[in-house]
Every structure is written in C-alpha cells, then in structure tokens.
C-alpha positions in Angstrom: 5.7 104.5 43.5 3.2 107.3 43.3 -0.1 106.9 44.8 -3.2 106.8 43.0 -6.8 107.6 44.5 -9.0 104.8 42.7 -12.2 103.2 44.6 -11.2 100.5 46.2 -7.6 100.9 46.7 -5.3 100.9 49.6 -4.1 104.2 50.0 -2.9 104.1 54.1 0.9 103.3 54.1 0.2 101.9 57.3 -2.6 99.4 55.4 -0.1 98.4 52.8 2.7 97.4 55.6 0.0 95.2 56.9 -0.8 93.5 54.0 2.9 93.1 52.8 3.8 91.5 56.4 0.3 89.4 55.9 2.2 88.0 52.7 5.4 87.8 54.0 3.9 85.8 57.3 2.2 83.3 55.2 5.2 82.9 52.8 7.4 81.8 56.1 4.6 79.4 57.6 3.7 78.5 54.7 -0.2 78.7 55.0 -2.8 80.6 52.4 -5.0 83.9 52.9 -8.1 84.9 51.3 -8.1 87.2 48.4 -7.1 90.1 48.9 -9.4 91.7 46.3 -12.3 90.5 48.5 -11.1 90.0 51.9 -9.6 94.2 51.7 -11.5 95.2 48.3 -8.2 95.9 46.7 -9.1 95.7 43.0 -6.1 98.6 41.4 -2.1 97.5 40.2 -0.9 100.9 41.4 -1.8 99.7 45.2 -0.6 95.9 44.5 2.7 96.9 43.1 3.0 98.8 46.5 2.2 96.1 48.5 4.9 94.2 46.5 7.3 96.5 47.1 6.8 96.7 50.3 6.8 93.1 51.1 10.5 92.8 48.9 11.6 95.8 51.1 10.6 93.4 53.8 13.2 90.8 52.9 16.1 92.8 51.7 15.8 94.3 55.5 16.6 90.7 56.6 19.0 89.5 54.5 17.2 88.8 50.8 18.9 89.5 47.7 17.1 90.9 44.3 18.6 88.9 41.4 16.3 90.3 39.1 12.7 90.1 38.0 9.9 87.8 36.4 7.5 88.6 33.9 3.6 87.1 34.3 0.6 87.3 32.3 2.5 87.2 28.5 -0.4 84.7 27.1 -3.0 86.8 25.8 -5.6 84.3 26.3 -4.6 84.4 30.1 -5.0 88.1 30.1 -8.4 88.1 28.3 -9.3 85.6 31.1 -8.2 87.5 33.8 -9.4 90.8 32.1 -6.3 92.5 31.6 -4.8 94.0 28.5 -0.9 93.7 29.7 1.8 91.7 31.8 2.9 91.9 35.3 6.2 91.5 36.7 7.4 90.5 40.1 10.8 90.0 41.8 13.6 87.5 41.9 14.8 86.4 45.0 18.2 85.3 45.8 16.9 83.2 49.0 14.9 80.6 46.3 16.9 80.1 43.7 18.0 77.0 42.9 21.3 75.5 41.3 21.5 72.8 39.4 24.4 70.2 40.7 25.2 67.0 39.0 22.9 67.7 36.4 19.3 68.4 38.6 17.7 71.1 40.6 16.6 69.4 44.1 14.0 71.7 45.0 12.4 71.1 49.2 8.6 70.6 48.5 7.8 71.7 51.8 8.9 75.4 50.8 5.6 75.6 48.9 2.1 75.7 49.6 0.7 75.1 46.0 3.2 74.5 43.4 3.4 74.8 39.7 6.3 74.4 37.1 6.4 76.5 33.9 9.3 76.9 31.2 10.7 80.1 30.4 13.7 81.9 28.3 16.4 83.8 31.0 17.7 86.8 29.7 20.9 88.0 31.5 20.9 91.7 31.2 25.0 93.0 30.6 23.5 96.3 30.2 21.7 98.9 32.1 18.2 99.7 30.4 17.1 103.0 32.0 16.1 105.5 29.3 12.9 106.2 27.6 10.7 104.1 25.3 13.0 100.8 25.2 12.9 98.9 22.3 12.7 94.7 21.7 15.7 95.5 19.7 17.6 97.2 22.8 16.7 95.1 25.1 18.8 92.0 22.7 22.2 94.1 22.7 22.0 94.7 26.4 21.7 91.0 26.5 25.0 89.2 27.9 23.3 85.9 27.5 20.3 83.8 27.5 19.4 80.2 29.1 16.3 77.7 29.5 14.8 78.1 32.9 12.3 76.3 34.9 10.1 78.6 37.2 8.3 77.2 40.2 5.2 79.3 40.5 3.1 79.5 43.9 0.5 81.2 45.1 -0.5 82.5 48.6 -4.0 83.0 47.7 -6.0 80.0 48.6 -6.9 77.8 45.8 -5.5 79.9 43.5 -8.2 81.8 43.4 -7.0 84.9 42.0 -7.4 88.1 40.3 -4.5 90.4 38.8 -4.2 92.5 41.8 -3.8 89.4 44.4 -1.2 88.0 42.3 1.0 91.2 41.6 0.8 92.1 45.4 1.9 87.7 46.1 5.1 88.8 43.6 3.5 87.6 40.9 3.0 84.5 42.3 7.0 83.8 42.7 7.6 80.4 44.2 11.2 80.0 42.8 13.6 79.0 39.9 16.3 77.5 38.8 18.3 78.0 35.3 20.6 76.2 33.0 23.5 76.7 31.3 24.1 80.6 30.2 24.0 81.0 26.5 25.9 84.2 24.4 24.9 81.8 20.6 21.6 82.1 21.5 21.6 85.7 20.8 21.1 85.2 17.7 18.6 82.7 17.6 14.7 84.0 16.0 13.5 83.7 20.0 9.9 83.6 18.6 10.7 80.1 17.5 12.7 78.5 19.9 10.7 75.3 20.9 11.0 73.8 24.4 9.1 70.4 25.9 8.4 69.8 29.4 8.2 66.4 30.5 6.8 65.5 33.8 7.6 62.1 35.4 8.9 61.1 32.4 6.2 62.2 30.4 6.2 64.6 27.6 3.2 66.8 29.0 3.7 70.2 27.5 4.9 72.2 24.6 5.3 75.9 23.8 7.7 78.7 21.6 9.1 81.4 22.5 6.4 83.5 20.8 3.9 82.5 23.3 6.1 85.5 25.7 4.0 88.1 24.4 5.1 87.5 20.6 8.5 87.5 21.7 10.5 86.9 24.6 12.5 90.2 24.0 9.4 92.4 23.5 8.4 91.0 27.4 11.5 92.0 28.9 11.3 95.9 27.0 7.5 96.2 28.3 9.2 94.8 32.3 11.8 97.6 31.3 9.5 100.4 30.4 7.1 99.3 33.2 10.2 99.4 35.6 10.9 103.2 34.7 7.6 103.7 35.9 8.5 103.6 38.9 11.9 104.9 38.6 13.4 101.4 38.8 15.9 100.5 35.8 16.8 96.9 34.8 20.3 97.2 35.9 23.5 95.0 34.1 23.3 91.6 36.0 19.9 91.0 36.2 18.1 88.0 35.9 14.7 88.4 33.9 12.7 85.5 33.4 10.4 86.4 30.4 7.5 84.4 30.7 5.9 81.0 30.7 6.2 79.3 26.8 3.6 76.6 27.8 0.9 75.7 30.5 1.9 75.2 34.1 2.2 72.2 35.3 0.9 71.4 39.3 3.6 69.2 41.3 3.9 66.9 44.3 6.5 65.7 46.3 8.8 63.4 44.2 8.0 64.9 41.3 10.6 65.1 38.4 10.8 67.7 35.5 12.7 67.7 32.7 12.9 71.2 30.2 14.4 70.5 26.9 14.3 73.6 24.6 15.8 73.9 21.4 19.6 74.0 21.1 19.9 74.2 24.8 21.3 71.1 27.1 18.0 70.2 29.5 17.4 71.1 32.8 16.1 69.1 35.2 14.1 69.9 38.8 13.3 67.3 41.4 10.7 68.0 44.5 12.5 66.2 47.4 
C-alpha cells in the first residue's frame, strides 16, 4: 500500500507495527482498546488498511492462513451513519473458521470479546479477478459456487464504539464464520432476491435479501475486487468472499443457538458453547 500524507494519519512504519501488534495482543487475550481514532487520532482508510495488513502479516508469520476476504459496510443506511460513501473489506482467517459437523457450527464463546452474528451469501471465486474495472457480471462467471454463511462479527474497540477507520484497521471487525453447503444452481439465482431468516434461540428475529449487499451481492464482491487492485492484491481462484450482512446483527451469549435459513439453501446452524 502506498502511503498517503493526510492530517491525522499514521505515517511511521514503525507506528503502524505498534498498533497492528496492539490489535493482535488484544485479539489473543482477548481484552478491548480504546479507539484508535481518538486514543492515536487516526481518522484516514489509507493508514487503517495498513495497520490491517500489517496485523494479517502478523499471523501468516505464525502460522495463519488467508482463506479469503469479507466485505463490511454494504447497507447504505450504515454508511450514511458512519459517514462513509463505500464498503470496507477485511480478511478471512483460516485459524477461525468454523465447520459445520453433524448439522451445527459449535463455535467456543470464550474466543470473543463482544460478539455478533450476521447472514451473508459466500461466493467461492474459481477464477482469478485481477484486471481492470471488474464488472458484477465478471465477478458471477469467476464464480465456482455460492453458499449461505453465518459471520460472527467482533470488535476490539470497546463498546463498539467505532468509526470506519477503527474498524478497517480491527479487520473489519472479523470475529469468524462458518458456511454451508457449496452451491454451483445458485448461480443462476436473481441474488438480489434471495431471502434468508435468522432465528435466534428459536426465534425468528431477522430478515433480509440479498439486495441489501450493496444492491447486489455480486456488485460487493467486484467493488472488494476493484478495491483489492488497489493495492495490487487480486482476488485469486479459491477464495472465500463473504459479501456482506443481508440483515441486522444480532449480539450473542454463551449457549446461544442460530439458525440461517435462506432461500433454496439447506440451513446452517451455529451454537456458542
């Protein structure tokens, strides 16, 4: 990533390793910081997408695995709230993903400091997306497959209390995920109107489309492929992209069960244990 000289920013290296092991720390003991856009005035992207970086280049030096990447912010009303007038991505990680086994995803509570669940469409990329100006279009013939997913979103910010460069430089907020059943018929489904309900505890609690992911879950993934190029990152064949949340999040406690049912797809289910 290039560096940019904005008021405000981080633009020491040697600041941004901080901050990145600052993360990282809290992520392994599991406690919250202060924001970083007061506690170090951070207030740019271009410096929180370095501190992300850094913080996954962190992991991978320890063992972590990139499975792919996760698209934030796709409501507009959350990015009028939040001031912002486009998504933010983060990156998958191998070491919390979560695979579903006799029909649930038991999911450790204690690996989270402030947990929320959200439903999302997976894209499985089969084809590298690394040229200019990438189209919805291209994005849904480089697609091997697609599947219901259930992200567990977390935040190392206390209280949530965030603004858009806190949670880019916290991964966008990445807690975890786990992901059903791949799909290659749901290629062809109108994405925009794919319907999905969320029950909690039982409870039918939310429900969302597919065109709440920016209009449509395939015009997500081409701005997380165009914004990847950016930085001369492609969205490489085998990637997992999780394209953004189709409903509210919902917060969860320990013994907590969630249940994802979205149209045409078997349900997913995730228990906190």
């Amino acid at each position: 990533m290039s560096e940019q000289s904005v008021t405000g920013s981080v633009t020491d290296e040697g600041m941004v390793d901080t901050l990145a092991r600052k993360l990282d720390q809290a992520w392994e003991a599991r406690f919250t910081i202060a924001p970083l856009t007061e506690s170090e005035g951070i207030t740019d992207a271009a410096t929180a997408y370095r501190i992300q970086t850094r913080w996954t280049e962190l992991r991978v030096s320890r063992g972590e695995r990139i499975i792919g990447r996760k698209i934030g912010l796709t409501s507009k009303a959350v990015q009028e709230q939040m001031g912002v007038s486009e998504p933010d991505y983060g990156t998958l990680w191998a070491s919390r993903y979560f695979p579903i086994r006799n029909g649930r995803a038991e999911v450790p509570f204690d690996y989270f400091l402030q947990p929320r669940v959200e439903g999302e469409i997976a894209f499985l990329i089969g084809e590298t997306l690394d040229w200019p100006d990438i189209t919805p279009q291209q994005v849904l013939a480089a697609t091997e497959a697609l599947a219901a997913a259930i992200e567990i979103v977390d935040s190392r910010i206390e209280r949530w209390r965030i603004k858009l460069a806190d949670t880019i430089a916290d991964n966008a907020s990445y807690g975890g995920l786990t992901i059903g059943s791949w799909s290659t018929s749901m290629r062809s489904s109108d994405l925009r109107t794919v319907g999905m309900m969320m029950s909690h505890n039982g409870q039918p609690t939310v429900f969302g489309i597919g065109a709440a992911a920016l209009g449509h879950p395939a015009l997500a993934v081409a701005w997380l492929a165009n914004k990847l190029r950016e930085f001369a990152i492609p969205l490489r064949a085998g990637d997992i992209v999780i394209s953004g949340a189709l409903a509210a999040t919902i917060p969860a406690q320990r013994g907590d069960i969630f249940v994802l049912e979205m149209h045409g797809q078997p349900p997913i289910s995730l228990r906190f244990v």
